[in-house]
N, C-alpha and C positions, 0 to 999 in steps of 0.2 A: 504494500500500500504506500502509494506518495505522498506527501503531505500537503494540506487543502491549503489554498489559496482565499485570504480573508477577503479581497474583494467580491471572489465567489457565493461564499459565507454570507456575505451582507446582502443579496439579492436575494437569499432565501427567506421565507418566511419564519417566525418566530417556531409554531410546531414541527418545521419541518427541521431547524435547529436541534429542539429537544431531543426529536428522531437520531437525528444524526449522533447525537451526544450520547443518550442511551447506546448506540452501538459501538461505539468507540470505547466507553465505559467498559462492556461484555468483553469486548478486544482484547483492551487493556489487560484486564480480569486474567483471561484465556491465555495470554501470553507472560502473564507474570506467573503461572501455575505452573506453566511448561519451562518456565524459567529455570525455580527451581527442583525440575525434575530431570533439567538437563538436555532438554527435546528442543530447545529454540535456535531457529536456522540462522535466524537472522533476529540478533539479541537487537542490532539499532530501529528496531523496529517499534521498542518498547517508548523510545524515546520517540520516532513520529506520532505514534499515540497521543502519547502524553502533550503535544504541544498542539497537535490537531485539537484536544480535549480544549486547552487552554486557549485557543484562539476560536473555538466555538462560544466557550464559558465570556470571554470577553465582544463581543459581538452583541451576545445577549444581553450583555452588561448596558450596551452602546445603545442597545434598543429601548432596554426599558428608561434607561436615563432621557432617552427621545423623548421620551412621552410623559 
């Protein structure tokens, strides 16, 4: 997975954010398990997660502050 582009992010609507975030979360989740069980192919992946997480989390921020 690449890591999401916040101008893309900002086009989207508020639930479809959540959406996204929820699965990133599950991701996250899923790849920190495998982590330490020694199964992860590709550990930097833990960290596109983590900053896709953060740059959805801040968008949402940007929105509700909009309003």
């Amino acid at each position: 997975m690449k890591p999401e582009k916040a101008r893309n992010l900002k086009e989207l609507t508020q639930d479809e954010l959540v959406l996204k975030l929820q699965k990133f979360r599950e991701e996250l989740h899923k790849l920190r398990f495998d982590a330490k069980n020694g199964r992860v192919e590709k550990p930097d992946q833990i960290g596109i997660t983590k900053r896709n997480i953060a740059r959805i989390l801040t968008v949402l921020g940007e929105k509700a502050n909009a309003n």
